[in-house]
N, C-alpha and C positions, 0 to 999 in steps of 0.2 A: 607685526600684525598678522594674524589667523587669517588664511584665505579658505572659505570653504565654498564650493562651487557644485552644482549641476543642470545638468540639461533636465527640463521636464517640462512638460503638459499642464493642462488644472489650470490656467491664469484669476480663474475666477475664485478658487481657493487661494492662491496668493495672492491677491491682491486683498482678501478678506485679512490673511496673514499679517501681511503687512501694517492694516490698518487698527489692528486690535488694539483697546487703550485699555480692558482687565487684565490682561498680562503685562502690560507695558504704564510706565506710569508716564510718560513722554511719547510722542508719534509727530514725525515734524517731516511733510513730505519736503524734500530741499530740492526736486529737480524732476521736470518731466519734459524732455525734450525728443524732437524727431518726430509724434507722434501728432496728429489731426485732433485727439482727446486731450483733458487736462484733469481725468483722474487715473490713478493703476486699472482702475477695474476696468474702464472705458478704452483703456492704452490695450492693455493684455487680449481684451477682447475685439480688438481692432488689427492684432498681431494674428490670434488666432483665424479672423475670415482672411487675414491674407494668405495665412501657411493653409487653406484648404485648396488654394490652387496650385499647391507643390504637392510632395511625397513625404511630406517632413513629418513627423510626430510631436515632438518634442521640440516646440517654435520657441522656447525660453531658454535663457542663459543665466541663471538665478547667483546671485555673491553675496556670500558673507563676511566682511570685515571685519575684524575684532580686535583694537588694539589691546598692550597689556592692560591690567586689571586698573591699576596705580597711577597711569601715565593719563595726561591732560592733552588731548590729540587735536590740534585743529581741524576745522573743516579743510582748509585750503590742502593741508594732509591727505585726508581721504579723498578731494577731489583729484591729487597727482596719483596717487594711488590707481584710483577707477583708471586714470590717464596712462597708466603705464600697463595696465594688464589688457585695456583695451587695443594697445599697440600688439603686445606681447601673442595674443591673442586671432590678432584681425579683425577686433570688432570693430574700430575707429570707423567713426558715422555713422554707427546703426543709434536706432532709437534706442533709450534708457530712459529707466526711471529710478532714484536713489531718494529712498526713505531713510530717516534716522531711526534710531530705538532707544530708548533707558529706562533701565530696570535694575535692579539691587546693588544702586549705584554705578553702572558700568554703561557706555553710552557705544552704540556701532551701529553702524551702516547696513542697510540692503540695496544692492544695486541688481536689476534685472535687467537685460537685453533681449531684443529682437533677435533672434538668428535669422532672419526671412531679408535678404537681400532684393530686394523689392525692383532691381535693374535687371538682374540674370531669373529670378522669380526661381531662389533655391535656396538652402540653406547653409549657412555658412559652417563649413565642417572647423571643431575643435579638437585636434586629436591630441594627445597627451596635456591636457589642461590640466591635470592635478600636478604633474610633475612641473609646469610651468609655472602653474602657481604656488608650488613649495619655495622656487629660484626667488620670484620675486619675495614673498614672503621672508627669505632669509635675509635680501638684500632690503628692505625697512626698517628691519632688529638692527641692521648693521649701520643703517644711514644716519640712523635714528638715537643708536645708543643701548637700546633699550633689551635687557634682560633673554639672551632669548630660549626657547622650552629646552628641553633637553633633546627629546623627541623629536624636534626640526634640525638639532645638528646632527643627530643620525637616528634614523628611522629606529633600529634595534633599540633603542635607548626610552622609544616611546612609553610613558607613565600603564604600567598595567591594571589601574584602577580608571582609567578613563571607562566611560560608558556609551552606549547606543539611545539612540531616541526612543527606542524600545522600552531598554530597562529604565530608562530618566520617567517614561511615564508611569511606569508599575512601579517603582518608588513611590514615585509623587502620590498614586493611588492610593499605595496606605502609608504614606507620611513616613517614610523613611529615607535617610541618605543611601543613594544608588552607591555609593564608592564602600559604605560601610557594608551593605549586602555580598558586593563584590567580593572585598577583603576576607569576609568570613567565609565566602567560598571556594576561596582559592587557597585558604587558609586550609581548610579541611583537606583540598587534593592533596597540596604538599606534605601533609603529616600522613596522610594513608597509599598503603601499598598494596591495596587491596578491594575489592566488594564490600568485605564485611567493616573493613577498617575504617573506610571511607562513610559506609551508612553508622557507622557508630559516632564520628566525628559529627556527621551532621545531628544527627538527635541531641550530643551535649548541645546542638545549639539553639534546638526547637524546629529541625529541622526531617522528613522523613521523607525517604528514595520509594521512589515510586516507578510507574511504567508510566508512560504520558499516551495520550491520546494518537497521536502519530508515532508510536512504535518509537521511541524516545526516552532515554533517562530525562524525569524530573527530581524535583524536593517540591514538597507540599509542608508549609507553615501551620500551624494553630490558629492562623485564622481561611484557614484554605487557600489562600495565596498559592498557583504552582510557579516555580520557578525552571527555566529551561538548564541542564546543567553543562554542557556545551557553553552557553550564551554567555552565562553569569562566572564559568570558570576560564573561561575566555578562550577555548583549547575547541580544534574541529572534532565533528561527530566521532571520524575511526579514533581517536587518540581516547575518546573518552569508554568507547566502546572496550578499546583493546583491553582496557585497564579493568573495566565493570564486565567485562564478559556477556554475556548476553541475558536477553530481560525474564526469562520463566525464573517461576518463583517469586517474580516482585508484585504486592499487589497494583491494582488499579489505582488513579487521582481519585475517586467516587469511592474506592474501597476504604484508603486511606484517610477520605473527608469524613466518614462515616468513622472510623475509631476514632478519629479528634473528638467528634460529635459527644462519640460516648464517655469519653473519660474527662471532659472538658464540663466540670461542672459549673455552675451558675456562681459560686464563691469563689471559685478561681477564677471567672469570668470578668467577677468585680477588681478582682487583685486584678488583671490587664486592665482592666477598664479605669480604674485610679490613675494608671499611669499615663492614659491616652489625656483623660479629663486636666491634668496637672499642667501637660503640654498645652494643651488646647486655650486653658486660660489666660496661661502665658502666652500665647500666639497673638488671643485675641485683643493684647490689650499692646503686642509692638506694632499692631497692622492698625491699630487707630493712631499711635504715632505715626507711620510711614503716608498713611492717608493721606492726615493733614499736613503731614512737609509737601506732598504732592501736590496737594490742592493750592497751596501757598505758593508754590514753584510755579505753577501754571498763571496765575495770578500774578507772578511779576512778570513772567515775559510776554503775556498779554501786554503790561500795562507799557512797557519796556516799545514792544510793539509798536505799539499804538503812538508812544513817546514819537518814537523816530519817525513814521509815518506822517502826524506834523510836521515835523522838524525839514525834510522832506521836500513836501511841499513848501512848504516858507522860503526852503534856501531856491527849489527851483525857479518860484515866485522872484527874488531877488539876481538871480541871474539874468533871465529873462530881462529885466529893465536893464539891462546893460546893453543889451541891444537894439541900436536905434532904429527908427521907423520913419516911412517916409523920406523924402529928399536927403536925412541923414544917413540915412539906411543907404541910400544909391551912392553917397560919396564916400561913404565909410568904406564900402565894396571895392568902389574906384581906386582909394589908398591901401589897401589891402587892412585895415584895423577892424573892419567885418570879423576876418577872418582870425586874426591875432584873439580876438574876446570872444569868438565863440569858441576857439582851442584851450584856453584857460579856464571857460566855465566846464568844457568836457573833461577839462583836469581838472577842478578841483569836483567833478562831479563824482569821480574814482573814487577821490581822496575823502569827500563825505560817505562815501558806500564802504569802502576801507575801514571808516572811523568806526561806523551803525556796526558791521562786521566784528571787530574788536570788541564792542562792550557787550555783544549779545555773547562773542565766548567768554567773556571775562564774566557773564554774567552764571551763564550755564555752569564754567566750570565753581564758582562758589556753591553751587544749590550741588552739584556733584561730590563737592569735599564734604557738606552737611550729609548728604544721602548715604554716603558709606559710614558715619558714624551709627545713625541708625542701624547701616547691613552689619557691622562690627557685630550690633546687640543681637540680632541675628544667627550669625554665623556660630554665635555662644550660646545661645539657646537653642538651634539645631544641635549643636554636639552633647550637650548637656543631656537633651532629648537621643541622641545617639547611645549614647551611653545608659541609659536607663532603658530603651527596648533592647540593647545587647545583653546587661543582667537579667531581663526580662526574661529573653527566648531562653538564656540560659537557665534559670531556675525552671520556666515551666519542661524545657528536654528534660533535668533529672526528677520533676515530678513522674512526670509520664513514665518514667522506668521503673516507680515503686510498684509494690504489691496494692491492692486496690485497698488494703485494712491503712501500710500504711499511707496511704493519698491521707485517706479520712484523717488521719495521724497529725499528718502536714499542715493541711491544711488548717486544721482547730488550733493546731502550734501559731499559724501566721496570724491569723483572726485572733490570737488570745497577744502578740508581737502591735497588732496594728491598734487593739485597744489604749484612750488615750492621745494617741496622737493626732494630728490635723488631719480631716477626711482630704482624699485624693492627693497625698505626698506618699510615694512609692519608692519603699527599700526596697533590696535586695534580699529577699529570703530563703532561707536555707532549707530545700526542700527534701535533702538527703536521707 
């Protein structure tokens, strides 16, 4: 299981966070205790007027859980879990609150804490928590069985296509895979030894070196997209510097958006724009499936809900008459059998909670095995669509390097290619 952790401020941004159901197609708060409130927002903001009569900033202790992708994880799981980072930690008896999440088929936890020790009126320090949390973390792979990254058995080892929340959003912006961007840019460094080498790799791929805004190497895209190149190559500023030398002679992002502008005709425009429309149809027509599995899911464990919530009561109802009243009641006491039936209704009271328990995972994890069949069709349609803006960027870089007679060339060659075929299905065309 994936521990990721920090201290921060904002409760009223995460509590918003946590409660989102357009990002999430599941939100099940499973626990709010310690606190006088009975929502996140009300808890977090009950944390914060405490932490204003400390020095504290940062009154939140925010986790992230995320078992593997594959594996069907109990609650009672994530609650040992909380259980042992909380020791690990020192947060044992502070307030928490643990929200569920599920989204493209994959189900985890947020657990957030109080730091504000409300007896000393200070905050409980965490020093080396990432590194505590790696221990535990290794040791639930290992309890558990369960596959574990490469990157958690040795740091060196970590995947170099992983990404930042940064680039996961400017993907997401214009609809592309963060790890594919990535690759093509790390792809470029390793093949160029050079300034010149390096800007040449990026243009085959619809990419062009720029100055950035803060005295910075970027890449600016065909659709003015800049990209940090430090960030995206994953390498620090000097390293990138040392390699590109220094920025005179590169134009401006605004100079650079400004030649896209110009050579970026309105027929070439439609050739991207086929490609985006292609995708987009197809988008729009998995996310009315995933909808309505959603809606359906939600709709059983309501109904699941509500089932046991009966069931519940009826059994409390029959317990209850097992214990007598009145003059039985006193002699029941007297013989000690009071006390024998009221220890067997709070056992089998467990053991009905236990049951309700059981079918509501047995329930989730079915609508979970349904959900990833849809992410499957997903995850093939993203790469498909990968793969189609990668020939993309690539034809339009070697448009862009022709003479301007032949673009016109080209482009009447691709227009006279796409005659005939189904509007908005996009080849690859050869813009040489």
């Amino acid at each position: 299981m994936i521990l990721k952790a920090s201290q921060r401020a904002g409760g009223t941004q995460l509590a918003l966070h946590l409660l989102k159901t357009d990002e999430n197609e599941h939100v099940e708060i499973h626990e709010i205790s310690g606190f006088m409130s009975d929502t996140p927002m009300d808890a977090f903001n009950e944390t914060y007027a405490i932490s204003r009569g400390t020095k504290c900033r940062q009154y939140l202790f925010s986790l992230i859980l995320s078992p593997p992708e594959n594996e069907s994880v109990p609650v009672e799981v994530f609650e040992k879990a909380v259980s042992a980072i909380e020791n690990k930690l020192g947060l044992s008896g502070q307030p928490r609150v643990i929200v569920f999440h599920e989204k493209e088929g994959r189900r985890h936890a947020h657990c957030v804490w109080s730091r504000i020790d409300v007896e000393k009126m200070k905050a409980i320090n965490l020093p080396h928590f990432k590194l505590k949390l790696r221990d535990i973390s290794r040791e639930l792979y290992l309890e558990h069985g369960w596959q574990m990254p490469r990157g958690l058995v040795n740091s060196e080892e970590r995947n170099p296509l992983n990404f930042t929340q940064a680039e996961w959003q400017q993907a997401k912006r214009i609809k592309q895979d963060p790890r594919a961007i990535k690759e093509a840019f790390q792809d470029c460094w390793a093949i160029s030894d050079s300034r010149a080498a390096f800007a040449s790799a990026l243009e085959e791929r619809g990419y062009y070196l720029a100055k950035g805004d803060r005295r910075g190497f970027v890449a600016v895209d065909w659709r003015g997209e800049v990209y940090p190149i430090s960030r995206w190559v994953g390498i620090k500023t000097k390293e990138v510097k040392s390699k590109l030398g220094n920025l005179e002679n590169l134009p401006s992002v605004e100079e650079t958006k400004r030649k896209f502008a110009a050579q970026f005709t309105e027929k070439l425009r439609h050739f991207a724009d086929d490609a985006f429309a292609t995708h987009e149809k197809a988008e729009q027509s998995i996310n009315v499936r995933r909808q309505s599995l959603a809606e359906n899911h939600q709709h059983q464990r309501a109904q699941l809900k509500q089932s046991h919530a009966t069931r519940w009561i009826q059994e409390t109802k029959a317990r209850s008459a097992l214990l007598p009243t009145g003059l039985k009641a006193l002699w029941f006491r007297v013989t000690g059998k009071y006390k024998q039936i009221k220890k067997l209704n709070e056992l089998e009271a467990l053991q009905c909670k236990s049951r309700d328990q059981s079918e509501r995972q047995t329930l989730i994890d079915k609508q979970v095995r349904e959900r990833r069949r849809i992410q499957h069709d997903i995850r093939l349609l993203r790469h498909q669509h990968g793969i189609t803006i990668k020939k993309l960027n690539r034809d339009i870089g070697s448009y862009l390097k022709l003479s301007p007679d032949r673009q016109v060339n080209a482009l009447n060659r691709a227009a006279m290619e796409n005659t005939g075929r189904r509007r908005g299905k996009w080849r690859s065309r050869d813009f040489s």
